[in-house]
C-alpha positions in Angstrom: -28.1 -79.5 -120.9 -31.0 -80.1 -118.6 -31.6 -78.2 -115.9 -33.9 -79.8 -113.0 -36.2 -78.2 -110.1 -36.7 -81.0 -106.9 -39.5 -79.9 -105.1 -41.4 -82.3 -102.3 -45.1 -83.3 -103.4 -46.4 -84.1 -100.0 -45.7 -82.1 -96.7 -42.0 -82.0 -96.7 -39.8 -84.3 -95.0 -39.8 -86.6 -98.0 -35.8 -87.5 -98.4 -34.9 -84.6 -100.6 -31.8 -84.5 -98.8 -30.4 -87.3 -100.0 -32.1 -87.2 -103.9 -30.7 -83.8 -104.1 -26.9 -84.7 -103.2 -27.6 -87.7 -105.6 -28.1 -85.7 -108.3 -25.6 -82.6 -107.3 -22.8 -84.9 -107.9 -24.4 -84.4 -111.7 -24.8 -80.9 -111.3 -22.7 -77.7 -111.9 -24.8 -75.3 -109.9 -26.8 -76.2 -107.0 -30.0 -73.2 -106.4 -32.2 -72.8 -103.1 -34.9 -71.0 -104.6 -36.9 -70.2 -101.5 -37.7 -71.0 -97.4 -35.5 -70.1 -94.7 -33.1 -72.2 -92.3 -36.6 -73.7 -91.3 -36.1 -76.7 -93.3 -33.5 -79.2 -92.7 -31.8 -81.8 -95.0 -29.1 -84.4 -94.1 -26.8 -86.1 -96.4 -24.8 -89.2 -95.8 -21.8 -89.3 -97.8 -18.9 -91.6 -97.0 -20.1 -92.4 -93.8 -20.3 -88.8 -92.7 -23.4 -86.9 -92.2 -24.0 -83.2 -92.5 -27.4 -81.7 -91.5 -27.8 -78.1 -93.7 -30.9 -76.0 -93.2 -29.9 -73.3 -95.2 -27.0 -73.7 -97.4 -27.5 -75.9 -100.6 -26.7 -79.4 -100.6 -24.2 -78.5 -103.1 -22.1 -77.2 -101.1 -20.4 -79.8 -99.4 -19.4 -81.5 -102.8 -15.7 -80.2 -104.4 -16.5 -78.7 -107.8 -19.8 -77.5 -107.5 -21.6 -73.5 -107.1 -23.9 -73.1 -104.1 -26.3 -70.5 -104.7 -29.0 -69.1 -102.1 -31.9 -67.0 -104.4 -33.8 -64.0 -103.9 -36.6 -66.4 -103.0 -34.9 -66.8 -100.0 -35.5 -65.1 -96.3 -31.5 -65.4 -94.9 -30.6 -65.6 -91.5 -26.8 -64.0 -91.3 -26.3 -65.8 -87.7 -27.4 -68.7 -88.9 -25.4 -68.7 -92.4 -22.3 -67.9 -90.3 -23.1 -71.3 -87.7 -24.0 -73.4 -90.8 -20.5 -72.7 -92.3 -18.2 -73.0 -89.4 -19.9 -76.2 -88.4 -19.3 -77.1 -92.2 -15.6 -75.9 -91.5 -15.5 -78.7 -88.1 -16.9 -81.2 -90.7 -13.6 -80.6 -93.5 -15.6 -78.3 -96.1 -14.3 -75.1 -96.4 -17.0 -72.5 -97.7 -15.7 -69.6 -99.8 -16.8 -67.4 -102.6 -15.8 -69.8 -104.4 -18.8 -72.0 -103.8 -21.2 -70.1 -102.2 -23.1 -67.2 -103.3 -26.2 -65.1 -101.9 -28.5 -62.6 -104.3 -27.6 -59.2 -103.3 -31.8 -58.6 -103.2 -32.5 -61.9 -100.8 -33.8 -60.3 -97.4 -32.5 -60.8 -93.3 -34.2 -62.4 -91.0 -33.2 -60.8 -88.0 -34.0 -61.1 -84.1 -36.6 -59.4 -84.1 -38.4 -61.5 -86.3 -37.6 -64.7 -84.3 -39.4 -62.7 -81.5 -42.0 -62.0 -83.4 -42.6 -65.7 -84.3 -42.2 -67.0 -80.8 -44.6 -64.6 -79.5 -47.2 -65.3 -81.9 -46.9 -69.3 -81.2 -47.4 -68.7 -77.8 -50.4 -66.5 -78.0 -53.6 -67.9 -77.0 -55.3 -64.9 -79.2 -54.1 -66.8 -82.6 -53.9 -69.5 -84.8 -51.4 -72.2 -83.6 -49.3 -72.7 -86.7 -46.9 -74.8 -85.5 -43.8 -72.8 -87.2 -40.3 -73.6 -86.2 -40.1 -70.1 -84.4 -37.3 -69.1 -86.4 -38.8 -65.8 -87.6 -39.4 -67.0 -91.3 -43.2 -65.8 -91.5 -42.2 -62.0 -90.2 -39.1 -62.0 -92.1 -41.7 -62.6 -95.3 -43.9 -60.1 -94.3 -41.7 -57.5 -93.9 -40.8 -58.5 -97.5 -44.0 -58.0 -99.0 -44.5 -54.9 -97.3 -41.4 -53.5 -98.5 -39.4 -52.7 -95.6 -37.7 -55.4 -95.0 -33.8 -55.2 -95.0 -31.8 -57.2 -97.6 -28.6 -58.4 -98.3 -27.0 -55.5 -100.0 -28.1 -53.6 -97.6 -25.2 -54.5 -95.1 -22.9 -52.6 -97.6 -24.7 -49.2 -97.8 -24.0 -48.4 -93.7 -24.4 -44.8 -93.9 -28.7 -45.6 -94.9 -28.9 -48.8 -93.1 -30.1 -47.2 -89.9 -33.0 -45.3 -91.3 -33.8 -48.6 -93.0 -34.3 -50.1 -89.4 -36.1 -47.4 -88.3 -38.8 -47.6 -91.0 -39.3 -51.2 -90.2 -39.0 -50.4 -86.4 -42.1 -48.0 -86.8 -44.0 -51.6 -88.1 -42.8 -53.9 -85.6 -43.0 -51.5 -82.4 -46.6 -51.2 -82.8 -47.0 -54.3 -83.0 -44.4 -55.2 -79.9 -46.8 -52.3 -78.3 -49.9 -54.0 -78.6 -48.3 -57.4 -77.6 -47.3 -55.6 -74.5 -43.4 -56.1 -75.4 -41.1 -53.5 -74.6 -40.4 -51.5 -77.8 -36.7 -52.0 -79.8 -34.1 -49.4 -80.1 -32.6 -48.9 -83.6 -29.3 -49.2 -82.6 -29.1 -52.2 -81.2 -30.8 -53.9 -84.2 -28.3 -51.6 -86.6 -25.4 -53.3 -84.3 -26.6 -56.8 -84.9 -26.3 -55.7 -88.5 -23.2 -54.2 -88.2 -21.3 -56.9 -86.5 -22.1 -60.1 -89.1 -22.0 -57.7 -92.3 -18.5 -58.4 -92.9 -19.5 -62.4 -92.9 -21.9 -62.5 -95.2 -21.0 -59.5 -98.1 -18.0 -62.0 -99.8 -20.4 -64.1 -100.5 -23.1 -61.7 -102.1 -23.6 -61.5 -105.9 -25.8 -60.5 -108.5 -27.4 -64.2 -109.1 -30.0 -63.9 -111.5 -27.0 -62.4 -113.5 -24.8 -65.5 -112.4 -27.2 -68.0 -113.3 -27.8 -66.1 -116.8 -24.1 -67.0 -117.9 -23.9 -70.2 -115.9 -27.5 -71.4 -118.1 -25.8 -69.9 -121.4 -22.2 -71.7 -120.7 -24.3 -75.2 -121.0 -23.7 -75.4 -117.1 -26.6 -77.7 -115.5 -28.6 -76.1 -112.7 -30.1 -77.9 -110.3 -32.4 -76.1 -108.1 -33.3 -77.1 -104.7 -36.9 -76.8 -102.7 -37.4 -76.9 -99.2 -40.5 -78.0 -97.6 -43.6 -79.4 -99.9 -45.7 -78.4 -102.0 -48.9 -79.1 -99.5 -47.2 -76.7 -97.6 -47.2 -73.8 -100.2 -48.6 -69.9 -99.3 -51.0 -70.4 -102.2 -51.9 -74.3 -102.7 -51.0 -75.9 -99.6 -53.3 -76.6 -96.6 -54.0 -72.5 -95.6 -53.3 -71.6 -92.7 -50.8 -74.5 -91.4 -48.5 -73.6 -94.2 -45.3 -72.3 -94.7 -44.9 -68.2 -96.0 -43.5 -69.0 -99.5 -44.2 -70.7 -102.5 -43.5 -74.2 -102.4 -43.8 -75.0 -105.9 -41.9 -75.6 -108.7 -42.6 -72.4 -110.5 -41.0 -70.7 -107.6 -37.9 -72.1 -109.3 -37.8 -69.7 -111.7 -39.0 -66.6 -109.9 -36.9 -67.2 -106.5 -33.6 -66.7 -108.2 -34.6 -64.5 -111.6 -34.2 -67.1 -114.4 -37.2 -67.5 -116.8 -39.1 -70.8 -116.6 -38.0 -71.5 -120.4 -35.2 -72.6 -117.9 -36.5 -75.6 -116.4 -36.5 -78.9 -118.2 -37.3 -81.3 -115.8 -39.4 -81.1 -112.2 -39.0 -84.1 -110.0 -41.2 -84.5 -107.4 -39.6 -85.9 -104.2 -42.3 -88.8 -102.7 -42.5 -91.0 -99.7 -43.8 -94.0 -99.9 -46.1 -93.3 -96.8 -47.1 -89.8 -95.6 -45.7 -87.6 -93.0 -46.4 -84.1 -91.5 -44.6 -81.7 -88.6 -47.4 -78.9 -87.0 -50.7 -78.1 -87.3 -53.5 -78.9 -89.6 -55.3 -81.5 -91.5 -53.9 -84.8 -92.2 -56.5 -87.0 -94.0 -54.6 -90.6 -93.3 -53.3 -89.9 -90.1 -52.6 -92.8 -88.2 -52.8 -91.9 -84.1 -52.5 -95.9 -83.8 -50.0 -98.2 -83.9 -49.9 -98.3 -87.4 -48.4 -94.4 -86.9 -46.2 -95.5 -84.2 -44.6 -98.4 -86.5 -43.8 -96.2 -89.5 -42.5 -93.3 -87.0 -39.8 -95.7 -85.4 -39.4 -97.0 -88.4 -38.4 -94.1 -89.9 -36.9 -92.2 -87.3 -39.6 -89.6 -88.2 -38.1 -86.5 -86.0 -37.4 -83.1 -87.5 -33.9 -82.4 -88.6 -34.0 -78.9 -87.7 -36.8 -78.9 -84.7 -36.0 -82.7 -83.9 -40.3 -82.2 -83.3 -42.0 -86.1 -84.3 -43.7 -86.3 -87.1 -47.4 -87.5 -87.3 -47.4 -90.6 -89.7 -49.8 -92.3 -92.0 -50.7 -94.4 -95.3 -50.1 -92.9 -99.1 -52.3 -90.1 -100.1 -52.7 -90.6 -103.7 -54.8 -87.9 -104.2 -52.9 -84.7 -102.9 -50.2 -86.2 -104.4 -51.7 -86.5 -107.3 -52.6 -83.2 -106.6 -48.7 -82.0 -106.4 -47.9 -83.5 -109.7 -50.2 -81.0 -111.2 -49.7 -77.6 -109.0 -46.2 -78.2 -109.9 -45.6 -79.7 -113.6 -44.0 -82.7 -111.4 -42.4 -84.8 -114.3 -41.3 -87.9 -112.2 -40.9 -88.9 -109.0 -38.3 -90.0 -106.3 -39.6 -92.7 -104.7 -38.2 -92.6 -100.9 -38.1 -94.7 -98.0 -40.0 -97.7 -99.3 -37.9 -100.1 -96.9 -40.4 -98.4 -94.1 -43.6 -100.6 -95.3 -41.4 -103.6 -95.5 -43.1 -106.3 -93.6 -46.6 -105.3 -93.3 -49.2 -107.8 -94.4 -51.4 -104.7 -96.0 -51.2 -101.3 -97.0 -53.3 -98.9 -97.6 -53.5 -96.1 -100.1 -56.0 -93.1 -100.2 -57.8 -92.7 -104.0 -60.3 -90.3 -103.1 -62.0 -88.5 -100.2 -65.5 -88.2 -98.7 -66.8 -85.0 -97.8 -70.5 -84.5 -96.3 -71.0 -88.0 -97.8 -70.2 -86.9 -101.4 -66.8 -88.4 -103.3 -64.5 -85.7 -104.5 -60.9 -86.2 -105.9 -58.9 -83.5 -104.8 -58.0 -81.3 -102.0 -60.6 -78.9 -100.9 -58.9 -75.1 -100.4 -61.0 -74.3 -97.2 -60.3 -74.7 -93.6 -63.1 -76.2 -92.8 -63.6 -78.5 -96.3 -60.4 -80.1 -95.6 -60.8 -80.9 -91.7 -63.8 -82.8 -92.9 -63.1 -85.2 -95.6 -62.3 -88.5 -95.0 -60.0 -91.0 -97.0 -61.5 -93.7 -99.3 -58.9 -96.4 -99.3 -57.7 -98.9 -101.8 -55.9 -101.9 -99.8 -52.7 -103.5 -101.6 -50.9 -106.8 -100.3 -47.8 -106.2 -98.2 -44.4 -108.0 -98.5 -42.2 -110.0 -96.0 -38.8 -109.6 -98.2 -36.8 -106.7 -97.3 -36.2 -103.8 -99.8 -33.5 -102.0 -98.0 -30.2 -101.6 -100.0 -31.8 -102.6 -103.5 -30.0 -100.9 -106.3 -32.5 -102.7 -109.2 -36.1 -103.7 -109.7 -35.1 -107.2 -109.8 -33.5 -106.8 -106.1 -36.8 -105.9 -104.8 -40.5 -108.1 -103.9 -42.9 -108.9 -106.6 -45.4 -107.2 -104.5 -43.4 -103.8 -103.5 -42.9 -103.4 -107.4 -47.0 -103.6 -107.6 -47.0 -101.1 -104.9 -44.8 -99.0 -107.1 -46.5 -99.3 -110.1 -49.7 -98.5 -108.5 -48.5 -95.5 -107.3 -47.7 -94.1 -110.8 -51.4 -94.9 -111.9 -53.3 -93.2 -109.0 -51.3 -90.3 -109.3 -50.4 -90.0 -113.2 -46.4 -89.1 -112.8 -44.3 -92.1 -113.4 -41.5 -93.2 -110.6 -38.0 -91.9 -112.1 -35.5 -93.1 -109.3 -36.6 -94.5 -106.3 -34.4 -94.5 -102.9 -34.4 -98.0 -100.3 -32.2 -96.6 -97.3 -30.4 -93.5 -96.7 -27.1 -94.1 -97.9 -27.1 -92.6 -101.8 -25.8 -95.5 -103.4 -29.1 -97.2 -102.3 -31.2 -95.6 -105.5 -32.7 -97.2 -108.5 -32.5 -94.3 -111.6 -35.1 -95.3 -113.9 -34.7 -92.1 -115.5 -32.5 -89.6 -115.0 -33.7 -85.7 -115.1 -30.8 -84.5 -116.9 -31.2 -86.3 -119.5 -34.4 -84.9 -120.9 
């Protein structure tokens, strides 16, 4: 059996809800591999629509494992909220389709702080995070005194965990001019959700070692994009984890012998939330049109999104920093209607043509799109379940999209509802 990583190839926001729940229904075990509750996805199934930020999309489908990965940073408040609002919705969340790696680390209060303090400095770098304490919670990881999951069950060495991280984060609250945190209140906020979140905990590399070796299929979830990763995304105005798909394998402890298949989720137009460069921007009304269109507002942040044409090239760009196998093609229907669109094949930079992404600040806040313009369409797209349903000319648009970024289109999605998606290949078949 196949098992398939979804991973967005632009800046997030690219539909992965609804790909993902498309192909959960096909899956045994759904896997978030990394990210926090920073990172929203909504799913329309029946009518009903459920907005998760944390849990897998997995988990509101009967049958199927939900399974958050040591990759993870894991809010216990906001597990508990995402679960009773689950509960409101008619999907009851047990042990029985949810577990969380034992070794996954907290986000805690103190960390959101920490976030919102930073953003609101006028000594740093404007991010534009989500203030929800994902950046500290990942730095405390790294340097190995962060609190984690099986913590919560050792209480009687809990609290001289806290204060070993306190002794980090006071200073810093001291030099921030913030009062300084008392260990027991933060080994109280512990305390009180620690029954709420240890049912759920597991040994999941372990898990996912007999799930793989039972012939289960795995599919395993990415939030954000990969323009957005620590390491190959657009440094600084990034996100704190690995974005790409060979985080699969080290976010939840399976080797990367286990992944057969990496779709790369792909809008047919570009979006990005926050800071930093965005070579086809479109402040006009251009951006305006494809915003309303759309309804380009955060799911978790409800933030707009700044909107412009296809960039072929980090795309392009995606399909190799992440083995991206195929594509999902998403919200086409958008460009319906436009007498042209444009497409970026290349950049400028200091009046010299280069075809990829520069890695510095200051390379990429210079370089300029070089466009390729393609004929629009006036037929609609929306609700087309074949190729035959949709425009000559969108089908060009397509097609032109798997040259200029060498990853053919394996499904491709014309309106939210999940029905709405033409498989031209499906992932676990390979």
């Amino acid at each position: 059996m196949a098992n398939v990583v979804v991973v967005g190839s632009q800046w997030g926001d690219e539909g992965k809800g609804k790909i993902v729940d498309w192909l959960s229904e096909r899956a045994d075990v759904v896997v978030r591999f990394q990210g926090g509750h920073n990172a929203g996805h909504t799913l329309v199934i029946d009518g009903k629509t459920y907005k998760l930020s944390l849990l897998p999309s997995g988990v509101v489908r009967p049958g199927k494992l939900a399974v958050i990965g040591n990759g993870v940073v894991l809010d216990p408040y906001a597990l508990v909220s995402e679960i009773e609002r689950l509960a409101e919705l008619g999907v009851a969340v047990s042990r029985d389709n949810l577990r969380i790696a034992d070794n996954a680390c907290l986000i805690l209060s103190l960390h959101r702080d920490l976030d919102a303090l930073r953003e609101a400095s006028t000594q740093s770098t404007h991010i534009g995070t989500t203030k929800r304490g994902i950046g500290p919670a990942y730095e405390d990881k790294v340097g190995r005194r962060a609190i984690r999951v099986m913590d919560l069950a050792s209480l009687e060495t809990l609290k001289g965990k806290v204060e070993r991280m306190l002794v980090h984060h006071n200073a810093l609250r001291r030099g921030l001019g913030e009062p300084e945190i008392e260990a027991q209140a933060v080994y109280e906020e512990l305390v009180a959700v620690a029954g709420k979140v240890l049912p759920y905990m597991d040994s999941v590399w372990s898990l996912l070692d007999s799930q793989r070796r039972a012939g289960a299929r795995i599919l395993f979830e990415g939030a954000q994009g990969t323009m957005l990763d620590i390491d190959h995304g657009t440094y600084p105005f990034v996100t704190s984890s690995n974005t790409v798909a060979g985080q699969a394998a080290a976010g939840c402890g399976v080797g990367p012998r286990a992944i057969n298949y990496v779709l790369g989720i792909t809008k047919a137009y570009t979006t990005r939330v926050g800071e930093g460069p965005f070579p086809t921007e479109q402040a006009n009304e251009i951006g305006e049109l494809l915003g309303s269109r759309g309804k380009e507002f955060g799911v978790v942040t409800g933030r707009k999104r700044r909107c412009g044409w296809f960039d072929a090239v980090m795309v392009r760009q995606a399909v190799r920093t992440s083995g991206i196998d195929g594509i999902a093609l998403t919200k086409l229907d958008i460009l319906d209607g436009l007498d042209e669109i444009k497409v970026a094949v290349g950049y400028r930079l200091d009046g010299e043509e280069i075809d990829r992404l520069p890695a510095s600040q200051g390379r990429q806040a210079r370089v300029e799109p070089i466009y390729e313009t393609l004929p629009g369409w006036k037929e609609s797209t929306a609700g087309a379940r074949s190729w035959a349903d949709l425009p000559a000319e969108a089908v060009k648009y397509a097609r032109r999209l798997e040259e200029l970024i060498g990853a053919p289109v394996a499904m491709l999605s014309t309106s939210p509802e999940r029905d709405d998606t033409i498989l031209v290949h499906d992932p676990f078949e390979d």
